[in-house]
C-alpha positions in Angstrom: -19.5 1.4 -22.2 -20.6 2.6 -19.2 -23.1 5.4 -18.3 -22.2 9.0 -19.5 -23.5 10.7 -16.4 -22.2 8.8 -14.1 -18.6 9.3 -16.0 -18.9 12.8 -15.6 -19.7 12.4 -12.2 -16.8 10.4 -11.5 -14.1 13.0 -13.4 -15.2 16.1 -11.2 -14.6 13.6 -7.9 -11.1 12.7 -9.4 -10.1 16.6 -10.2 -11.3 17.4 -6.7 -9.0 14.7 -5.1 -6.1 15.6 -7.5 -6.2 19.1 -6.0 -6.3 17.9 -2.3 -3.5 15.4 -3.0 -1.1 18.3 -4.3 -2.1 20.2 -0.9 -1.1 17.5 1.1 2.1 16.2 -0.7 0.9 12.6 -0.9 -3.3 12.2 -1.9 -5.3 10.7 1.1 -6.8 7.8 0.4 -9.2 7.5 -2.1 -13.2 6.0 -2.8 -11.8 3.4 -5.0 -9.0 1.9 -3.1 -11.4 1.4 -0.3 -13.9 -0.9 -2.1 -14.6 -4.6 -0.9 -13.4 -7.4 -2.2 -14.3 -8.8 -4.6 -16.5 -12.1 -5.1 -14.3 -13.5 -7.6 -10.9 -12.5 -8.9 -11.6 -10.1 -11.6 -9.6 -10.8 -15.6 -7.3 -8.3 -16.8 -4.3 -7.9 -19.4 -1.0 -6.9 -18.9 -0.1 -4.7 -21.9 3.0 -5.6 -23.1 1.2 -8.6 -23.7 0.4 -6.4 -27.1 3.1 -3.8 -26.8 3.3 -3.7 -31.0 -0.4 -2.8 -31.4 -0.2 -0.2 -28.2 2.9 2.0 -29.6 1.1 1.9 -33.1 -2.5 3.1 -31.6 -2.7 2.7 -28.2 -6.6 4.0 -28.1 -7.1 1.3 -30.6 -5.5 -1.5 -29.1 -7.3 -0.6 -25.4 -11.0 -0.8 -27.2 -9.7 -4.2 -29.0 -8.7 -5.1 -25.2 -12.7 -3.9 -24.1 -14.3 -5.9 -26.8 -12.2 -8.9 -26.3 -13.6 -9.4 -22.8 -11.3 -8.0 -20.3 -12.3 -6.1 -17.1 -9.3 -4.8 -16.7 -5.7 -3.7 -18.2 -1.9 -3.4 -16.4 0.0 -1.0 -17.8 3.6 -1.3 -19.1 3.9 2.3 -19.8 1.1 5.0 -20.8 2.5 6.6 -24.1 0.6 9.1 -25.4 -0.9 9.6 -22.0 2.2 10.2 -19.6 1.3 13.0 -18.9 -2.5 13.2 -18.7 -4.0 10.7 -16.2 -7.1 12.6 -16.5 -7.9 11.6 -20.2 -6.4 8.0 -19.7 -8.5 7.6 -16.8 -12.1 9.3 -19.3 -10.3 7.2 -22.2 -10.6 3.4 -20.1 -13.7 4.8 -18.0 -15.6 5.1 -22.0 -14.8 2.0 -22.3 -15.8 0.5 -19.2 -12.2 -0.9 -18.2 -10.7 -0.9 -14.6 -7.0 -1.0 -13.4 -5.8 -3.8 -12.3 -2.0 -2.7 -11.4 1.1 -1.0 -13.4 4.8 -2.2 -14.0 7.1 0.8 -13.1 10.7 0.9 -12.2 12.2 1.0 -8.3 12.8 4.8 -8.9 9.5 5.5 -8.8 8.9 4.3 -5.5 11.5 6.5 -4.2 11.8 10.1 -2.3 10.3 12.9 -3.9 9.2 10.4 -7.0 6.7 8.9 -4.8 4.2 11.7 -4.3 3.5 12.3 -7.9 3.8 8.3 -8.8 0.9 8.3 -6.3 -1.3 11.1 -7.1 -1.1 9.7 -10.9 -2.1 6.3 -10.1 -4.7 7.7 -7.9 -6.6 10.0 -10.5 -6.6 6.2 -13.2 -7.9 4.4 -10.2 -4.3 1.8 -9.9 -3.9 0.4 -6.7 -1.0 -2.0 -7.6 2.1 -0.2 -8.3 4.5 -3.3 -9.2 8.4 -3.9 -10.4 9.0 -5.9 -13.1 12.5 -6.7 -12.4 15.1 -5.0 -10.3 19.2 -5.9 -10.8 19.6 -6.2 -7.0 16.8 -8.7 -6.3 19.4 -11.5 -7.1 22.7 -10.1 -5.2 23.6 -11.2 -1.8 23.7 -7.8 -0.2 21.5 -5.3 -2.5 18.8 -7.8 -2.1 18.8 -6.6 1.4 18.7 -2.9 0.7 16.0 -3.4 -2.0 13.9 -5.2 0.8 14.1 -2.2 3.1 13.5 0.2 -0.3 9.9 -1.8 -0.7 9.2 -1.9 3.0 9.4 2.0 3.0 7.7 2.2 0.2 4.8 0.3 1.4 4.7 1.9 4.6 4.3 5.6 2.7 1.5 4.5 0.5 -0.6 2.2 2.9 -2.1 5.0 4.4 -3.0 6.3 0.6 -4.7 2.5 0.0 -2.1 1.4 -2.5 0.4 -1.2 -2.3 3.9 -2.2 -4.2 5.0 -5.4 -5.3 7.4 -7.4 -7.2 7.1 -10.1 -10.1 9.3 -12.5 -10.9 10.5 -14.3 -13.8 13.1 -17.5 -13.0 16.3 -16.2 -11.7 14.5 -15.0 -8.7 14.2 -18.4 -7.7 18.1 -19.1 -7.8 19.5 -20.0 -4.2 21.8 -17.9 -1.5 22.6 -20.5 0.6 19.6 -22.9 0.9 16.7 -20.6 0.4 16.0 -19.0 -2.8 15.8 -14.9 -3.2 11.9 -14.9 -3.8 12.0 -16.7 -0.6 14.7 -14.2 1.1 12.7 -11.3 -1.0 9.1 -12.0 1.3 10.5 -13.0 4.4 12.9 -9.7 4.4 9.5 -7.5 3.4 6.5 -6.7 5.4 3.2 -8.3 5.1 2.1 -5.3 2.7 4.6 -5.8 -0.2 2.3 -7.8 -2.9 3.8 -11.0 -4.3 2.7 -10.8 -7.7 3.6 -14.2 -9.0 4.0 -14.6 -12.5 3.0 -18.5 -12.6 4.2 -19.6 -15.8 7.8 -18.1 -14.9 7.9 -19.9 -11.2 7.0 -23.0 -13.4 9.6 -23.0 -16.2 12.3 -22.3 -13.6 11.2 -26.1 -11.9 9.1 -24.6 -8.5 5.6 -25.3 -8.1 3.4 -21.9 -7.9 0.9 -23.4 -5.5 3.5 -24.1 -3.1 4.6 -20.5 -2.8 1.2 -19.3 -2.9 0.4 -21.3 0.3 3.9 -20.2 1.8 3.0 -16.9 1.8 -0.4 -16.5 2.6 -2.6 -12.8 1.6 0.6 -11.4 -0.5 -0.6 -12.4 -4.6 -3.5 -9.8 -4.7 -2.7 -9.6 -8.2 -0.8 -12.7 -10.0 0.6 -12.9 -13.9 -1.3 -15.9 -15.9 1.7 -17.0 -17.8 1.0 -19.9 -20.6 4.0 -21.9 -20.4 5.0 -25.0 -22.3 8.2 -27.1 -20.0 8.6 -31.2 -21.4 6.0 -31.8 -23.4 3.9 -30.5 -27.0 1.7 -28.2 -25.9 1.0 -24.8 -26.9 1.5 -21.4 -25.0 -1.9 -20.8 -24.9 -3.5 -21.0 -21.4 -5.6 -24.3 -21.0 -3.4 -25.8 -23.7 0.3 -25.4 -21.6 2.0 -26.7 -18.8 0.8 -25.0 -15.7 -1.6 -25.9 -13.2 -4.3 -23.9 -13.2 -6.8 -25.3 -11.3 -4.5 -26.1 -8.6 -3.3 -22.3 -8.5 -6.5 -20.9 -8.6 -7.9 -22.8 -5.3 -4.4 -21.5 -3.9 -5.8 -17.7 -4.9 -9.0 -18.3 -3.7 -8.6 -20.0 -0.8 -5.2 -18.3 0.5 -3.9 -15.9 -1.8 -5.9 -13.3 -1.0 -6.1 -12.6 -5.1 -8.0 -9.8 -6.8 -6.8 -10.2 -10.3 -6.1 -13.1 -12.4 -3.9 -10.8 -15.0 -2.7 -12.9 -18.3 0.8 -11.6 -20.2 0.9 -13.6 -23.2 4.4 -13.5 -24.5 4.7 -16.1 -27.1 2.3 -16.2 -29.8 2.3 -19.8 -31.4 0.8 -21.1 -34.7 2.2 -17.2 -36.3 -1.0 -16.1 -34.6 -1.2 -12.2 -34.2 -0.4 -11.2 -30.3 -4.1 -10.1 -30.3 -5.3 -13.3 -31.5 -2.8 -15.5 -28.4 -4.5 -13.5 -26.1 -8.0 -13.8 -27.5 -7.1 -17.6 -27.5 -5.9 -17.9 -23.9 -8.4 -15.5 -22.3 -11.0 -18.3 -24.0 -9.1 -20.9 -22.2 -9.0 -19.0 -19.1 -12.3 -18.2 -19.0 -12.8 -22.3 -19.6 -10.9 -23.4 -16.9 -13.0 -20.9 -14.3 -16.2 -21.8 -15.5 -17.3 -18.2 -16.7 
């Protein structure tokens, strides 16, 4: 739990910046988007990873999140909260958890949507405002338009020090012609459009993770840690699955320009609770990088 003063500190600096961002129509850009980097890719948990335990309590399930270990969460939605960013942001600041991104839908990112996506996300402290999953990512021609929708969308809130992005699961990696659409997806979008690989799904549909993270050099700021079990017994925990860690994290650190290492545990083995899989393969993670 961090410091009360300094808390208090922090939510009259956020209510002062709120104001000047409805002034403006789109918030400038704020303290926290303009930090360094990191040392070391930080560990956070995407929510739906526990998406039971946050519709039953979702106060609760963030403080199990806090005393499990995590520095961070991404949200899949902010239920009782929607509306109040303010006592989200006092709720996570108690107990001493940062935002590592959020999953919202293309519409968001849009016209007049934009400006209050942005001013939200600003006053939790989210940089990383990713889609999950757009129809159109897989279609010859929409593919296109959805590129452009993401350029634009990049170019409005670079200025605010946030970014958009888009994670994958496996059909992204099907094939128009002879490149897939992940690949037609980053060569059609700018620099600034985060590639938020989720690494267990790039595995189980057959491509290697650390080749795209080399392709595409500075674009997986924030990447899904995915335990994934493809041809053989293992178990979806991470450290116990599949995937490749150590080779993926080099690719982060060395290329990928990564700020968050963000697990989404999705199958929960053994008829272990969802909290208990994640407990499970933040251990493992935590193993494999030494901390």
């Amino acid at each position: 739990m961090i410091n009360r003063s300094t808390s208090i500190s922090r939510r009259e600096l956020l209510k002062c910046a709120a104001a000047g961002a409805v002034a403006a129509g789109l918030p400038g850009i704020s303290t926290w988007a303009q930090a360094a980097r990191p040392a070391r890719p930080g560990i956070a948990l995407q929510l739906y990873s526990i998406r039971k335990d946050c519709a039953q309590d979702f106060d609760q399930a963030l403080e199990a999140v806090a005393k499990m270990g995590f520095e961070a969460v991404e949200f899949a939605g902010y239920h009782s909260y929607g509306d109040n960013p303010q006592g989200l942001r006092e709720r996570l600041d108690d107990l001493g958890l940062k935002v590592a991104g959020t999953h919202i839908g293309t519409d968001r990112l849009v016209g007049d949507a934009l400006p209050k996506t942005v001013e939200f996300h600003q006053v939790i402290g989210c940089q990383y405002l990713i889609v999950p999953g757009d129809g159109r990512f897989s279609d010859p021609e929409k593919s296109k338009e959805l590129a452009e929708i993401f350029n634009e969308a990049a170019r409005r809130l670079k200025p605010q020090g946030m970014y958009t992005g888009y994670h994958n699961h496996t059909h992204e990696f099907e094939k128009d012609g002879d490149k897939t659409y992940w690949e037609l997806f980053a060569e059609r979008t700018t620099p600034d459009v985060v590639l938020q690989q989720d690494v267990g799904w790039t595995t189980a549909a057959g491509v290697d993770p650390v080749a795209m993270i080399r392709k595409y050099p500075g674009r997986h700021q924030i990447i899904h840690c995915k335990p994934t079990v493809v041809g053989d017994t293992g178990k979806a925990y991470i450290g116990q699955d599949s995937v490749q860690w150590k080779e993926i994290f080099r690719a982060c650190e060395e290329v990928g320009d990564t700020r968050w290492y963000t697990i989404e545990q999705e199958v929960y083995p053994d008829g272990n609770s969802p909290m208990e899989c994640t407990r499970r393969s933040l251990a493992g993670l935590k193993q494999i990088l030494g901390r």
